[in-house]
VEXFIPA-164060 format. One record per residue (C-alpha): x, y, z; residue number from 1; chain. Coordinates in nm, 2 decimals. Layout:
# residues N
@u: X v: Y w: Z seq: NUM mol: A
...
//
This chain:
# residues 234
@u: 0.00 v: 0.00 w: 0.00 seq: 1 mol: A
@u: 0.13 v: 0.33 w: -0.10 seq: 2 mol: A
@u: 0.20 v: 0.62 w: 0.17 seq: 3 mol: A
@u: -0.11 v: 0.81 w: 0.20 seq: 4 mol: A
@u: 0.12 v: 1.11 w: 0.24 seq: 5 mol: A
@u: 0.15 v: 1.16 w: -0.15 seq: 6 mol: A
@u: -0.14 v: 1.39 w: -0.30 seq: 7 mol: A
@u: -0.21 v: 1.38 w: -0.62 seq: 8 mol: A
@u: -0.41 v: 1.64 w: -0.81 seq: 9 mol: A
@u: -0.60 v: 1.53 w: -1.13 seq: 10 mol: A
@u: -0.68 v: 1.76 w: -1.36 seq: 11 mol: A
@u: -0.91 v: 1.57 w: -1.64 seq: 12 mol: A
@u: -1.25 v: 1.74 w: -1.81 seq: 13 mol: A
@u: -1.42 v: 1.45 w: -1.88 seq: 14 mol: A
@u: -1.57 v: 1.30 w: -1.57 seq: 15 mol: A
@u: -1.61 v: 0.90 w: -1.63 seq: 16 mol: A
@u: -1.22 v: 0.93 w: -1.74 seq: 17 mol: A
@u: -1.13 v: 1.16 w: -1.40 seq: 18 mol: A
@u: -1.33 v: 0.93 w: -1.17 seq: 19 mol: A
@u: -1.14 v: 0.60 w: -1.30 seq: 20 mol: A
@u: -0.80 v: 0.78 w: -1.26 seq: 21 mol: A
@u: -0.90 v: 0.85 w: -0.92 seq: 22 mol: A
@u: -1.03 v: 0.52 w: -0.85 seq: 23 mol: A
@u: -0.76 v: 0.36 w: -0.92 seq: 24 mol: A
@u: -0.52 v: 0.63 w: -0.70 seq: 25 mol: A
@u: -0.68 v: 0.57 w: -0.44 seq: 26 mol: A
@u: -0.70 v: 0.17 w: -0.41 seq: 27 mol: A
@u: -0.32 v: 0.21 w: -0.42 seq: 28 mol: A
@u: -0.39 v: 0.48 w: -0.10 seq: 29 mol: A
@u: -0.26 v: 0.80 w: -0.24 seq: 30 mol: A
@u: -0.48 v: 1.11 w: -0.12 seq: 31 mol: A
@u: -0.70 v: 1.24 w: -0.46 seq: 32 mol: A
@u: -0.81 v: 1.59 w: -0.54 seq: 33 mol: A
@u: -1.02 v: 1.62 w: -0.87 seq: 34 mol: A
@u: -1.04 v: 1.93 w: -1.11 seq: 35 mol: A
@u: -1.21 v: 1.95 w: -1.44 seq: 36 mol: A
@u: -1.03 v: 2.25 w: -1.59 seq: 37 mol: A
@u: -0.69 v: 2.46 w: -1.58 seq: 38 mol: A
@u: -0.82 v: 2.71 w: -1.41 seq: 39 mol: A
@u: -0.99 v: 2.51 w: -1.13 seq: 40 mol: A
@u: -0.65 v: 2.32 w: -1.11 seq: 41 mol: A
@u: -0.43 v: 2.65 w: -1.04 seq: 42 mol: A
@u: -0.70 v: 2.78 w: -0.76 seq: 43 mol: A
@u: -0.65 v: 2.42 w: -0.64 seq: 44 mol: A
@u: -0.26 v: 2.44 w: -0.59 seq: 45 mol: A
@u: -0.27 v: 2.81 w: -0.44 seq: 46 mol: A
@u: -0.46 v: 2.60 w: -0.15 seq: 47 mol: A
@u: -0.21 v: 2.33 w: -0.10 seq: 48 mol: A
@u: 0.10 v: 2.15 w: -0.20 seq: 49 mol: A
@u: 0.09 v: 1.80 w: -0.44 seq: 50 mol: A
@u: 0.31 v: 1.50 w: -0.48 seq: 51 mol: A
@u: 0.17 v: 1.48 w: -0.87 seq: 52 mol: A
@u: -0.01 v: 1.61 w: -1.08 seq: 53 mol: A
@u: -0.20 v: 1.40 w: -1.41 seq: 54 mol: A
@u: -0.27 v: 1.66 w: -1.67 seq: 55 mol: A
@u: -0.54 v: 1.65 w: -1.95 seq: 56 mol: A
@u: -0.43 v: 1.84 w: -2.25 seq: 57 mol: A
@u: -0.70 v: 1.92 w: -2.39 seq: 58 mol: A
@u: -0.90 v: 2.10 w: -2.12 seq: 59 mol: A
@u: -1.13 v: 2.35 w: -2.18 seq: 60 mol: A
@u: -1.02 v: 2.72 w: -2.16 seq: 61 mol: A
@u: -0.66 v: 2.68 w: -2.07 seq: 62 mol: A
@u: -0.52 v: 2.36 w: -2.23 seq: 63 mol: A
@u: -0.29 v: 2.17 w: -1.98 seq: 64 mol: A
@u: 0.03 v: 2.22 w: -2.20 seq: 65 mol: A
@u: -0.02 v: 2.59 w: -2.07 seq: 66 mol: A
@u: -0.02 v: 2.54 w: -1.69 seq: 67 mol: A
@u: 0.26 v: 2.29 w: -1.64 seq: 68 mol: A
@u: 0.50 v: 2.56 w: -1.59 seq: 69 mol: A
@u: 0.29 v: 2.70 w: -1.34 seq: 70 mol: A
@u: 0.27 v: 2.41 w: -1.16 seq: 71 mol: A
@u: 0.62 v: 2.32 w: -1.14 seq: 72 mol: A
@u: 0.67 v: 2.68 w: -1.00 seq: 73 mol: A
@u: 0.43 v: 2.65 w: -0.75 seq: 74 mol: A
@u: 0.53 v: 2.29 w: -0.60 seq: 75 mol: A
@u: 0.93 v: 2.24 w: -0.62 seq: 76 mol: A
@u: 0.97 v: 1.86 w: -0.66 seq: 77 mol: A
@u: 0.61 v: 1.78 w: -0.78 seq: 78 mol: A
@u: 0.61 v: 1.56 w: -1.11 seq: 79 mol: A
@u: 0.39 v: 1.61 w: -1.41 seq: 80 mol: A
@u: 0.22 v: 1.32 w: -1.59 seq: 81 mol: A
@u: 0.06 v: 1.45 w: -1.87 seq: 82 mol: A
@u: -0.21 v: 1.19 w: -2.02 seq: 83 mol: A
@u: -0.35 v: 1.31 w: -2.39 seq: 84 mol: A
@u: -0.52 v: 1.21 w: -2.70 seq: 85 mol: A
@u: -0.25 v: 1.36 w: -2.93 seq: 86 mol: A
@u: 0.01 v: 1.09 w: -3.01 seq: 87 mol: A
@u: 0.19 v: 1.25 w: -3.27 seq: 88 mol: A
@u: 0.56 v: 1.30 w: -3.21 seq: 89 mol: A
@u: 0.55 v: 1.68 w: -3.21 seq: 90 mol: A
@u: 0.28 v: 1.69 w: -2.94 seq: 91 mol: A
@u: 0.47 v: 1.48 w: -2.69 seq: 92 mol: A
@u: 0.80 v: 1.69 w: -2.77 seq: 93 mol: A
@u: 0.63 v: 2.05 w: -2.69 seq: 94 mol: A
@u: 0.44 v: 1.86 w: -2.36 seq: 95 mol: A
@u: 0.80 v: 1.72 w: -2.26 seq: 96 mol: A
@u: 0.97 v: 2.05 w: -2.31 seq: 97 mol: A
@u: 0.68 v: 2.25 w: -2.14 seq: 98 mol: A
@u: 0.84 v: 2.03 w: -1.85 seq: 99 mol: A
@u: 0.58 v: 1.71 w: -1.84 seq: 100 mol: A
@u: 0.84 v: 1.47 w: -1.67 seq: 101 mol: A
@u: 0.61 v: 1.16 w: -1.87 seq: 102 mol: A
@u: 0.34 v: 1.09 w: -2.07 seq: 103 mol: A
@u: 0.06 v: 0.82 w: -2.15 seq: 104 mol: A
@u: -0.19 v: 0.84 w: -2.43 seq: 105 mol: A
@u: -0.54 v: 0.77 w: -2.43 seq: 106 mol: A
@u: -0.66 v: 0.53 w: -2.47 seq: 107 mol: A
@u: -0.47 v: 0.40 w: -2.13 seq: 108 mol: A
@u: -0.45 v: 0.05 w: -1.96 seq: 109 mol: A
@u: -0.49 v: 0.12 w: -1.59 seq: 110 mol: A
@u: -0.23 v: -0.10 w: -1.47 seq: 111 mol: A
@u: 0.03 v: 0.09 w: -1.68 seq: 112 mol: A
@u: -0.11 v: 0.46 w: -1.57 seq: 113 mol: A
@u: -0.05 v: 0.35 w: -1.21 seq: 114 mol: A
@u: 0.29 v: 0.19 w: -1.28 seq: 115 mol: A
@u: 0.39 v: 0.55 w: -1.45 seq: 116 mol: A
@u: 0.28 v: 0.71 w: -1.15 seq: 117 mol: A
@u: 0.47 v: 0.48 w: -0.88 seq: 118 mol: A
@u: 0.79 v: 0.52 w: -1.12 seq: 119 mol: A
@u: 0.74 v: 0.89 w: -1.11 seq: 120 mol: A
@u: 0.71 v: 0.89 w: -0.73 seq: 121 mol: A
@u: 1.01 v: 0.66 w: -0.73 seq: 122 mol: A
@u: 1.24 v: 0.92 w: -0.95 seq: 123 mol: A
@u: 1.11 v: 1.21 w: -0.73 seq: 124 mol: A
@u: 1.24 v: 1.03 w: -0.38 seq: 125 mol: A
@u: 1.58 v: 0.91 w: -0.58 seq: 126 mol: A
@u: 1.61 v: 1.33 w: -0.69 seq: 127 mol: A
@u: 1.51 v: 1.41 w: -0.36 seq: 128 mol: A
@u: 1.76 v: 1.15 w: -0.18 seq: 129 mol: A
@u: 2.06 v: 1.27 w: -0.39 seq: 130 mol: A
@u: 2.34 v: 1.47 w: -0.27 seq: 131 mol: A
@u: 2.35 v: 1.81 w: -0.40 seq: 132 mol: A
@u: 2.68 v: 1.77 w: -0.62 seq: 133 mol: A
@u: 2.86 v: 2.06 w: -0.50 seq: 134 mol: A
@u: 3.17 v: 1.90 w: -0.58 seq: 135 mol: A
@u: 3.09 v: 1.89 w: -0.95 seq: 136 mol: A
@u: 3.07 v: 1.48 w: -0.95 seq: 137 mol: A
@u: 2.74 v: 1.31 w: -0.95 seq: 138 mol: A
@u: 2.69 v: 0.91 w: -0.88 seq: 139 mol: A
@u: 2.39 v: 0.73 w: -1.02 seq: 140 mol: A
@u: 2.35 v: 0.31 w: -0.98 seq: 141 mol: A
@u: 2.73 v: 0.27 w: -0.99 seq: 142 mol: A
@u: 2.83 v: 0.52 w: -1.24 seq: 143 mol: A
@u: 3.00 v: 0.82 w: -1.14 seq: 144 mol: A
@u: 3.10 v: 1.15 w: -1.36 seq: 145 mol: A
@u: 3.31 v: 1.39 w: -1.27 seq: 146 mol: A
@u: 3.23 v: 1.74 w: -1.41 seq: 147 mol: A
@u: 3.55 v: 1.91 w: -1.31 seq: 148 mol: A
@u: 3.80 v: 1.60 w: -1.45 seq: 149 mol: A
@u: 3.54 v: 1.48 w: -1.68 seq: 150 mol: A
@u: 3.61 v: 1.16 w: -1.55 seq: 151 mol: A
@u: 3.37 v: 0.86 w: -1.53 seq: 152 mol: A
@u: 3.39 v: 0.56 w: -1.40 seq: 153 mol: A
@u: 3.14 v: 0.26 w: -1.30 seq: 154 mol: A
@u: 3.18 v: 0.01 w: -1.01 seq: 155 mol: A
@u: 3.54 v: 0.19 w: -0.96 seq: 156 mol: A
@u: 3.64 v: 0.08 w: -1.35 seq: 157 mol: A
@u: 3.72 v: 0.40 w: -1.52 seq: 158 mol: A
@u: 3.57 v: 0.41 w: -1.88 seq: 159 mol: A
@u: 3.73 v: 0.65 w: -2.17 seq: 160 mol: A
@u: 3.45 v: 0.85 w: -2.33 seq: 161 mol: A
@u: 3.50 v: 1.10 w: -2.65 seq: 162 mol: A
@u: 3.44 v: 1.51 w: -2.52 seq: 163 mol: A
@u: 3.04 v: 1.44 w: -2.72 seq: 164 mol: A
@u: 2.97 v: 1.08 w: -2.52 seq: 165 mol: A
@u: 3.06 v: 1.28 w: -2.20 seq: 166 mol: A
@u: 2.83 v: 1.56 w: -2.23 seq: 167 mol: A
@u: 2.57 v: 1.36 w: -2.36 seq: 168 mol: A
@u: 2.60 v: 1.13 w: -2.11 seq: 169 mol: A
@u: 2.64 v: 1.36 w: -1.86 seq: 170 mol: A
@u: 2.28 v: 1.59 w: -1.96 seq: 171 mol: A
@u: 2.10 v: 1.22 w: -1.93 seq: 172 mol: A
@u: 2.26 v: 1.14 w: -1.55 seq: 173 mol: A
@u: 2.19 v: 1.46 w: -1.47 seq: 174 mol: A
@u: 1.81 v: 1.46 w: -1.55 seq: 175 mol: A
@u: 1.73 v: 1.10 w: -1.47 seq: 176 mol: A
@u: 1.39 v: 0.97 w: -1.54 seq: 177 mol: A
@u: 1.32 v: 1.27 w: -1.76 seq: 178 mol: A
@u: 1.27 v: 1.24 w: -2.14 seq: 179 mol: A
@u: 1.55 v: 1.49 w: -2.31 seq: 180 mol: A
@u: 1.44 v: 1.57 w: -2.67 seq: 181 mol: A
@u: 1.67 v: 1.49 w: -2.95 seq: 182 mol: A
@u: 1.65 v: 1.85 w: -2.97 seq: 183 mol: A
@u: 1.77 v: 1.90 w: -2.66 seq: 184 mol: A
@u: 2.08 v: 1.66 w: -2.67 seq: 185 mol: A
@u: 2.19 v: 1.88 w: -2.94 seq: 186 mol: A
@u: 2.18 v: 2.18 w: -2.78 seq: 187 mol: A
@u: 2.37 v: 2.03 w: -2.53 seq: 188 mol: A
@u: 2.69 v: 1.89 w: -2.71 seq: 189 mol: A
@u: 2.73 v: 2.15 w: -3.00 seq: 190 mol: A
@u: 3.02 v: 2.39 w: -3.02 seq: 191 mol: A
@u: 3.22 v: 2.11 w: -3.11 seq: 192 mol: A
@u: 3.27 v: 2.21 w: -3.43 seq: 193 mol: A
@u: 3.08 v: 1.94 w: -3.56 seq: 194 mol: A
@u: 2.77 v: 1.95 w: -3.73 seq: 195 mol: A
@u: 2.53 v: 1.80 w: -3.50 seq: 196 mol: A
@u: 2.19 v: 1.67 w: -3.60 seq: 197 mol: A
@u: 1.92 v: 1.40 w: -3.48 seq: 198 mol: A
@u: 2.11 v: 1.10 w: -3.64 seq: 199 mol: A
@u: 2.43 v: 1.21 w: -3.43 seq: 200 mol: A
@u: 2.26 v: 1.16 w: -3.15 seq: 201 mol: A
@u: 2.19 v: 0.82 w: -3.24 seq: 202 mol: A
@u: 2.54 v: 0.71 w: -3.31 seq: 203 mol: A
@u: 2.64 v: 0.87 w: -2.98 seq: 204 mol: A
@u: 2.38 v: 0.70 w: -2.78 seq: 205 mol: A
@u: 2.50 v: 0.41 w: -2.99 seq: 206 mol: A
@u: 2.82 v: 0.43 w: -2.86 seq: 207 mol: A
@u: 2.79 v: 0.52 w: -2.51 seq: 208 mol: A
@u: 2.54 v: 0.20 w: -2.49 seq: 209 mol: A
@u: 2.82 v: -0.05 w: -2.60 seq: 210 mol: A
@u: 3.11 v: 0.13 w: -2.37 seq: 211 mol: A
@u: 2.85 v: 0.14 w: -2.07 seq: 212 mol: A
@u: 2.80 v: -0.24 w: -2.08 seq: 213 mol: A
@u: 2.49 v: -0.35 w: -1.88 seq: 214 mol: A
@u: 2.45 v: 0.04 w: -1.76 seq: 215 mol: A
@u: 2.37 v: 0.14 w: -2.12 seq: 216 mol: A
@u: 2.06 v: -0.07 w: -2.09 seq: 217 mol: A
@u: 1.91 v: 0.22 w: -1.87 seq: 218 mol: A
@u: 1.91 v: 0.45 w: -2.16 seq: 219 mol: A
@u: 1.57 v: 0.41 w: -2.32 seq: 220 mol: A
@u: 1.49 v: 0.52 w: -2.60 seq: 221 mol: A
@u: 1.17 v: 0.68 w: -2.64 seq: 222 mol: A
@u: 1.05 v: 0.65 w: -3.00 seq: 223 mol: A
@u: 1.00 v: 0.92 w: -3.21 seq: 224 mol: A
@u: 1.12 v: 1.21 w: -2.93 seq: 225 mol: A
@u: 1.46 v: 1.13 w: -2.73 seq: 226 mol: A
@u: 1.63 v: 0.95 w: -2.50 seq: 227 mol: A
@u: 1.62 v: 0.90 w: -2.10 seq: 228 mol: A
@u: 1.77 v: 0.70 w: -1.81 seq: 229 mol: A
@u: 1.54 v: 0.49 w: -1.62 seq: 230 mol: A
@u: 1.60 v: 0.48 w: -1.26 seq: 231 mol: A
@u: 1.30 v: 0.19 w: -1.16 seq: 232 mol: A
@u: 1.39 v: 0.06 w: -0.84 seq: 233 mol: A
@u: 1.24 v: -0.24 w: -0.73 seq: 234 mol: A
//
């Protein structure tokens, strides 16, 4: 049984849709609040703080897409599971950048909405648990980077990494469990003077998955949008 100390505020116009997320939030003994529209979800989070929040796109008046910034300013830590009709790659991309940390599209199974929403809760208390890494190094499941020697190493075995591999690999660690954008993975590694585009990325991630050995299975690809790591813990 989860902690009943995780709120989750859904925000979902169409009522039989709402009431089944909630339904199915609350067997697993999360606290539910229910909006049908932006607006009622922002007067909502002005009242009180949220664990997560599952966000409708296509709400009436404001559209989800436009609040999630909002939302993350509001509560620091809070995750955003954005559940929408639209499945077409560019959709996903601008919810993702908006700052969704995931998303599921309708129709859903119920037993994969709630297993997105326990892995979100799981990210959030690894991102909470994590040393702040003032020392410019971060350690994730047995890897470690170095920022300042832009080193790496993984169970104390040091690996050798080209200047691209380390940056890329380095934007991923850094924001684990959250889908980076192609788009995104470029801005990150050019001013190499290379010319950097979509396919690059692939050969990088390529690469970095056959150096990494059984750590490079934790970068999931997520088709048609980007890359991220996945941080499940049993």
């Amino acid at each position: 049984m989860a902690d009943n100390s995780v709120h989750v505020l859904v925000v979902e116009d169409e009522q039989e849709i709402r009431e089944l997320m909630a339904l199915h939030l609350l067997r697993q003994g999360y606290r539910v609040t229910e909006c049908a529209s932006a607006e009622e979800a922002l007067n909502e989070m002005n009242r009180q703080n949220y664990s997560l929040f599952v966000l409708d796109w296509m709400l009436p008046g404001l559209s989800g897409v436009d609040i999630v910034d909002k939302i993350k300013a509001k509560n620091t830590g809070a995750s955003v599971l954005m559940v929408t009709a639209k499945t077409e790659p560019q959709d996903i991309v601008a919810g993702l950048e908006k700052g969704a940390d995931d998303y599921m599209t309708k129709p859903f199974n119920p037993s994969v909405f709630i297993a997105r929403i326990k892995a979100l809760l799981r990210r959030s208390q690894v991102q909470a648990a994590a040393p702040a890494a003032d020392d410019g190094e971060v350690s994730l499941l047995g890897l470690k980077i170095n920022f300042k020697s832009y080193e790496i190493s993984y169970n104390g075995e040091p690996l050798h990494l080209t200047p691209s591999e380390f940056k890329l690999l380095g934007a991923l660690v850094q924001n684990h469990g959250c889908v980076l954008t192609r788009e995104q993975l470029i801005e990150n590694i050019q001013g190499e003077g290379i010319n950097v585009v979509g396919r690059t990325i692939d050969t990088h991630v390529f690469g970095l998955r056959k150096k990494l050995g059984e750590w490079g299975d934790r970068i999931e690809t997520i088709r048609g949008v980007g890359y991220r790591v996945k941080v499940d813990i049993a």
